[in-house]
N, C-alpha and C positions, 0 to 999 in steps of 0.2 A: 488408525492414528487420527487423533483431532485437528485441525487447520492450527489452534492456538487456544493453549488456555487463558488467554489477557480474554476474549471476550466471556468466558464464561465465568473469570474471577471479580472482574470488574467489568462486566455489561454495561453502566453508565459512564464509566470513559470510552469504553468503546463505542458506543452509540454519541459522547460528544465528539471525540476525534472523528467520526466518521461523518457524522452533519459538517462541521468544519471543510472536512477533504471535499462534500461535495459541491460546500458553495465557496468557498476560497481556496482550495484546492493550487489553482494558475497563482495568485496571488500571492499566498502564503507557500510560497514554493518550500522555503525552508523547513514550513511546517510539515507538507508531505514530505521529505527527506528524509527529517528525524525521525516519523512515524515509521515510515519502511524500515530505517536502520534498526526501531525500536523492535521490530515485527522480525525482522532478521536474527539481530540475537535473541529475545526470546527463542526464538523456530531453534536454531544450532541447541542454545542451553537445553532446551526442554531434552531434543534427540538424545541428547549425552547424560541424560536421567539426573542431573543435576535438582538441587535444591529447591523450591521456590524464591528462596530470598536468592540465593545463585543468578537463579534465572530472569529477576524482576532487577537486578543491578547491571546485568549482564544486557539488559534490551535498555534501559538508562542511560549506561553509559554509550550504548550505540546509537543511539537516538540523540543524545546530544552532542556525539562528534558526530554524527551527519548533520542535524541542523547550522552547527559549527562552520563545517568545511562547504558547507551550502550559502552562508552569507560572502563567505571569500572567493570560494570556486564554482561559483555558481553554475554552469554550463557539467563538469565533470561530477560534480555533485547530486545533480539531476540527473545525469546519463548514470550514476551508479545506482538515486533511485529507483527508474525506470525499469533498474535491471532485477533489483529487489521488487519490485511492485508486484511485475511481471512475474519472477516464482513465487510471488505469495499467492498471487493468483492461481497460477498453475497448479499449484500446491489444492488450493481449495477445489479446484476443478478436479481434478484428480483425487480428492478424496471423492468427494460427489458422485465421480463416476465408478468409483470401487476398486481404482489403481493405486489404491494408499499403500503398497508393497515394493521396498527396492526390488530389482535397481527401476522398477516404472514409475516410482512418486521423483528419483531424483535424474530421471530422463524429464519426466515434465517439467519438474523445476527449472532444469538448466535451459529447457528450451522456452519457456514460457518466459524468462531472465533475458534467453539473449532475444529476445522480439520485443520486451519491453522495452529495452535499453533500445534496441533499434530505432521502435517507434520513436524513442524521446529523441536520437537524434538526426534523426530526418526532421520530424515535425514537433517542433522545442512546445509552442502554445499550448496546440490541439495535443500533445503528448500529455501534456501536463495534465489539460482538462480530462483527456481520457481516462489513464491510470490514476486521479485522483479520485474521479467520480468511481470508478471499478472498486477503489481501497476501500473509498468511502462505506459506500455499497455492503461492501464486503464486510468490514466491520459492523455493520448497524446490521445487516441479514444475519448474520453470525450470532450477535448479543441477542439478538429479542426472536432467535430460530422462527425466521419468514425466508419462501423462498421469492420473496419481489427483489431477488440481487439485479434482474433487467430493470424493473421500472426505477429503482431509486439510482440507479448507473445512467438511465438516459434523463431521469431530473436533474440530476448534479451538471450531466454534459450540456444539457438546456439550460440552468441558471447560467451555467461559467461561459459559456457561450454568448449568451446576450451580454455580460459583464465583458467579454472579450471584444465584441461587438460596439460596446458603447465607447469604450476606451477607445479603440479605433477612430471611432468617428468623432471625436474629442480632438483627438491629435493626428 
């Protein structure tokens, strides 16, 4: 089973959303939101052998009521990211590692979901930055099949980091 066909249909969104997630990731909070919810329904559609066009209105419309309910609800809307980020990651980890078979792809998921969600709400900043940089990553390794998902995960956590860093010292 593949992580997602969004990076193999459209490789140059996936590689912009993913440059995006890694340097504004904290910032454009809403924008990783959307992307995970986007990432989400794609993932369900695809499983349920659904259409393309199904599947590309089906991650659409979830990606814009996350980004949606992320400019209102900001705090739960990240904590639902976090939780998406997290089994999409897992997801990818788990294919990687040759677990692409229920019920162990959707043991990873769930557990990979609730550590994300965790991480974002213990540490709201540094969650952001993490899981962003990781999405990021993960998109842009996915589209242009390179396995640097570590070095472009600790670029992304290194820009947003010093952008988190200057803000601070700003205010």
């Amino acid at each position: 089973m593949r992580m997602s066909g969004v990076t193999q249909h459209a490789p140059l969104a996936a590689i912009l959303a993913g440059c995006c997630l890694l340097v504004l990731g904290r910032k454009l909070f809403w924008f990783f939101v959307g992307i995970s919810g986007f990432l989400a329904g794609v993932f369900i559609v695809e499983s349920l052998g659904l259409s393309q066009t199904a599947t590309l209105v089906a991650g659409v419309v979830a990606g814009l009521a996350g980004a949606a309910i992320a400019v209102f609800l900001q705090k739960l809307a990240v904590g639902v990211a976090g939780f998406l980020a997290g089994a999409y990651l897992a997801l990818n980890l788990a294919n990687m590692g040759g677990w692409d078979r229920p019920p162990f792809l959707w043991v990873a998921v769930l557990v990979g979901g609730i550590l994300g969600g965790a991480l974002v709400a213990g540490l709201f900043d540094w969650a952001l930055i993490i899981l962003s940089s990781l999405l990021g990553a993960s998109l842009i390794a996915d589209a242009v099949h390179t396995p640097a998902l570590l070095c472009l995960s600790i670029a992304g956590v290194l820009i947003q980091a010093g952008h988190l860093h200057r803000s601070r010292r700003r205010g």
